[in-house]
N, C-alpha and C positions, 0 to 999 in steps of 0.2 A: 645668378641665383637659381635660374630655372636649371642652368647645368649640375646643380648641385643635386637639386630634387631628385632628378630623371632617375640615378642608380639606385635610389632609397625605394621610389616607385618601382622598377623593374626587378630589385630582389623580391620584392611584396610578390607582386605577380612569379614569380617561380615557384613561390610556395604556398599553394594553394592549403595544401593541406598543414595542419600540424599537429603534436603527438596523439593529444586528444581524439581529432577524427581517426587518425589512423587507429589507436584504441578501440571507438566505439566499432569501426570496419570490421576488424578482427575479433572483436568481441560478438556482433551480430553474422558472421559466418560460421562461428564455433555455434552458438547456438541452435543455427538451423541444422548445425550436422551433428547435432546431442543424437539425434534415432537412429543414426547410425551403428553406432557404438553401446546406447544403453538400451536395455530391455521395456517390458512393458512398466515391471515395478518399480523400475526408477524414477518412469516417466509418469508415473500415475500417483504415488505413496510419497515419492521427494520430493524430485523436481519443480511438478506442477503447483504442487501447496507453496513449495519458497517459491516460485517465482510470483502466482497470487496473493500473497499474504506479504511480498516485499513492497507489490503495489499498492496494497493495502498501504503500507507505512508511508511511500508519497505520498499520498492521500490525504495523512495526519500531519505530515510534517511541511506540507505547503502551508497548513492552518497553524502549526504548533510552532515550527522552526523557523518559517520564515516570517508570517505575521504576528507571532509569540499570542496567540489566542488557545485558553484549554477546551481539550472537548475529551471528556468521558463517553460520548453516544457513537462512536463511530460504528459498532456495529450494526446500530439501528439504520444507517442509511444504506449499508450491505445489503440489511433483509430488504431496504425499500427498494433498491436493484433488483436482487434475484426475484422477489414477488411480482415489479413491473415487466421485467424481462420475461418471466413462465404468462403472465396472461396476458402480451401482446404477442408472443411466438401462438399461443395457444387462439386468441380470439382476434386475432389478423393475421394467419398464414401465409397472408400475401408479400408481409413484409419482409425483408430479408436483414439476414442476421447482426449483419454490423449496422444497419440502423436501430434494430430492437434494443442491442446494447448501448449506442447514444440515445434512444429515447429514456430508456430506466436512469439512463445517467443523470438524465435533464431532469426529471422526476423526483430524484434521488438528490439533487441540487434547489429542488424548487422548497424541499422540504428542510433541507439546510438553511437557505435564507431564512423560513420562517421561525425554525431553534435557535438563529442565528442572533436575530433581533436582542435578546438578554446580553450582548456582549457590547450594543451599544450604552450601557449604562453601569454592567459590573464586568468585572476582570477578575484571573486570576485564579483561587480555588473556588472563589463560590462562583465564578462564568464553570467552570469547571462540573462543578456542583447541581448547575443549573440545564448540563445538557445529558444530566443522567433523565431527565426526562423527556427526551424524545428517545431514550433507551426500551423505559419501562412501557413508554406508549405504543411505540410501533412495537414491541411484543405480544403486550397487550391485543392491541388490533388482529394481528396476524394470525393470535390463535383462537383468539372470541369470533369472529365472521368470517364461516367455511366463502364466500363466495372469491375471496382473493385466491384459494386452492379448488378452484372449481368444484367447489360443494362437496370436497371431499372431507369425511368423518374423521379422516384421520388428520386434517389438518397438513398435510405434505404437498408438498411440488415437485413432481418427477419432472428430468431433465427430457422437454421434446426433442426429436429429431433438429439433430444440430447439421448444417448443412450450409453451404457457401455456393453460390453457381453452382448447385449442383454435386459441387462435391464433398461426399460423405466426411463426417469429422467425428464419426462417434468411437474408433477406434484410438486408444491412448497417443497416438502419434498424432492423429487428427488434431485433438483436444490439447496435446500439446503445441502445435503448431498455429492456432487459437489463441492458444495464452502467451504465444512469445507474440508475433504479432499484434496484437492490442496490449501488449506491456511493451514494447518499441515504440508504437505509436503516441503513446500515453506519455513514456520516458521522454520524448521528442516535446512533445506537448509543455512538458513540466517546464523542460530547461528551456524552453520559448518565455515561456511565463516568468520564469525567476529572473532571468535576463533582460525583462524587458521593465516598462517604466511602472506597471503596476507590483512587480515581482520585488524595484528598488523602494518604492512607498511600502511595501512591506514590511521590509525593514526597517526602515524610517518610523514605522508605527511601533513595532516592535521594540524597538533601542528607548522611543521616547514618544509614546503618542500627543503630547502635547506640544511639544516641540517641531511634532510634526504638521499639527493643524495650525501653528503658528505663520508656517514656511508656504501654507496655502495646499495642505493634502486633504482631500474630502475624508476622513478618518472613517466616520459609519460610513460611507459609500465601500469605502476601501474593506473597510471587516467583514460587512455584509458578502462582496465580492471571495473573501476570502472561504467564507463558508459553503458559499454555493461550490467554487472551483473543487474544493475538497470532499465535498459532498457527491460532485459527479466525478474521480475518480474512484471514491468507494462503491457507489453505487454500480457500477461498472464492474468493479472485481469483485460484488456481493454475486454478480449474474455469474462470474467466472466460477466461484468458489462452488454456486450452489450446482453447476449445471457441470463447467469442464472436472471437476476434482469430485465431487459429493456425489452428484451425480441423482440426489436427494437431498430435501432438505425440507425444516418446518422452521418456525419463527426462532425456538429454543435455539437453533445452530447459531441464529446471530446474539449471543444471550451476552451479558455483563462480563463474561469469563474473556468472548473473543474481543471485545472493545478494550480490554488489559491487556492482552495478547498484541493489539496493533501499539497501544502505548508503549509497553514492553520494547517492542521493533526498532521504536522512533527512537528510544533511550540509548539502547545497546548498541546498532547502528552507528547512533550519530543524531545529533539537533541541526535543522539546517544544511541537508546534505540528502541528493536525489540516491546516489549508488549503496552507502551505507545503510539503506533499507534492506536491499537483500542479504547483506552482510546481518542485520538483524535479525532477519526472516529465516535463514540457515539456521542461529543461533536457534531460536524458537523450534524450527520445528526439527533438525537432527538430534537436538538436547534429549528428549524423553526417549526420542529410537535408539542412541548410544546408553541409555541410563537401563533400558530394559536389555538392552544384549551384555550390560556389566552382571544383571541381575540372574542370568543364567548361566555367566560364567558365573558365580561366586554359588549359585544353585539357591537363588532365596527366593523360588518361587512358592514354597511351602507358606510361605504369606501371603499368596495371594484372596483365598478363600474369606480372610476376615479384610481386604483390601487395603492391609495395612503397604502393601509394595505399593501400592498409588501413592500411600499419603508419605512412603518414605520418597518418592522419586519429586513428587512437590516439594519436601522441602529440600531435598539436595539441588534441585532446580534452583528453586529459588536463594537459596545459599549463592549459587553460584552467580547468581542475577545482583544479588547486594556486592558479593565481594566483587565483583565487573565493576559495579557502580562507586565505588569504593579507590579503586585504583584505577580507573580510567571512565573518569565522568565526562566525559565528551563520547563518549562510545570509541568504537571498534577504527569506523573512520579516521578517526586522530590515531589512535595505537599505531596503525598501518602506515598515515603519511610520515608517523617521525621515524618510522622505522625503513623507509624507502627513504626518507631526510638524512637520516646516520652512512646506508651504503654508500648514499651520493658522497660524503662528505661532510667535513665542517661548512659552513656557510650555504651549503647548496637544499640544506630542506626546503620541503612544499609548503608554502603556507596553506 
């Protein structure tokens, strides 16, 4: 019997790796060698916003896809990052930077359990419903009491000297190297969490929260959990958005419009799925920059004046947003696996 074993063990051990790792390998080499090859505007106008704004969508979809809880407020816990991040870089300069970004995280989570609480009793649209106000609150906050933007009039937080050991990061390549780094880390982070036994009670709540507390899952412990964890990856890419990409920012940047913008991600993307964020986050943020270079080729800029080319580029946007939704409600994710499914072959798709 134990002869039997031995070969099954010794192929295991030859192959350490599989396709996956080797993926994410070459996936994170290509990344560090984007500055290579792209200029400052790619790095600063594209690149940076999708890859921030895709972490944005883990962020909701830890809470949305895999625990199945709504949340309308995510942007609110953005602004609670980037405002705790500008006044501990600002009023502890001692501290250094990748902790200032977990301390707003924590902060930024600490205020999610507390929005969080309404999800122990309702679900659904009206939990949905119920966390549009920690939307209107922390806006509220942000812009009523200059003392979170160090008593500035203007109510704004300019991005301080960003800076690692020392070395300077306020150069577009910097700031990109910033944001891939804390979106690997974070990425890592995620798929720990999903993988593990509170990632599968997630699901388990999700599919059936009765069923689950039947089976012995602390359900409010577990929801609770869910909002904090999602709470500090926003709050983290609030610091990113407002400081590596913005570069400024006041409360209005986190407004009702960008908490649709992260939902939007989560949809288009994918439900339940860490990589199809950035696939939604492209969608998002390449959409209006391809809609404005059709608008000069066809020369309709003579609209702009009464801002009628905004409100045509919204709705052809969102046209495009229903009809996605329409013929591929699972998101982009699913489009792509059946479609890497079909080259394989009959019988060889990815679930």
């Amino acid at each position: 019997m134990t002869t039997l074993q031995e070969p099954a063990i010794a192929t295991t051990a030859r192959q350490p790796f599989n396709a996956a790792t080797v993926a994410v390998i070459i996936g994170l080499v290509a990344a560090f060698a984007v500055p290579a090859i792209a200029d400052d505007y790619w790095l600063s106008s594209i690149i940076i916003p999708t890859v921030v704004m895709g972490l944005a969508g883990i962020g909701l979809n830890l809470l949305m896809g895999y625990a199945g809880l709504v949340s309308l407020g995510s942007a609110a816990f953005m602004s609670i990052g980037a405002f705790s991040a500008y006044n501990l870089l600002l009023r502890a300069p001692f501290l250094p930077l990748p902790l200032v970004l977990i301390l707003a995280g924590l902060l930024a989570a600490a205020a999610g359990l507390i929005f969080g609480l309404p999800s122990l009793r309702i679900k659904g649209f009206y939990l949905g419903a119920s966390t549009l106000g920690a939307q209107f609150f922390f806006e509220w906050l942000f812009t009523n009491f200059s003392w979170f933007s160090n008593e500035s009039q203007s109510l704004t937080i300019s991005a301080p000297r960003l800076q690692i050991l020392g070395y300077d990061l306020q150069s577009a390549t910097g700031r990109y190297y910033l944001v891939i780094a804390t979106t690997a880390l974070l990425i890592a982070l995620a798929f720990a969490i999903v993988k593990s036994r509170v990632g599968r009670e997630w699901m388990a709540i999700r599919d059936m929260d009765t069923a689950a507390s039947v089976i012995g899952i602390r359900v409010a412990r577990r929801k609770l959990l869910a909002f904090g964890i999602s709470s500090f990856f926003l709050g983290i890419t609030g610091a990113l958005w407002a400081f590596a990409y913005l570069g400024t920012s006041d409360a209005h940047t986190f407004n009702l419009d960008k908490s649709f913008q992260i939902l939007f991600i989560v949809i288009i993307g994918g439900v339940a799925t860490i990589y199809g964020n950035f696939l939604g986050a492209a969608f998002i943020v390449l959409t209006p920059i391809l809609l404005d270079r059709l608008s000069l080729v066809f020369d309709l800029s003579f609209l702009a004046d009464q801002g009628a080319l905004a409100n045509i580029q919204r709705i052809i946007f969102g046209t495009i947003i229903i009809v996605l939704l329409i013929k591929e409600p699972d998101g982009l994710t699913s489009l792509i696996r059946r479609g890497v499914g079909a080259l394989r072959g009959p019988g060889k798709a990815i679930g």
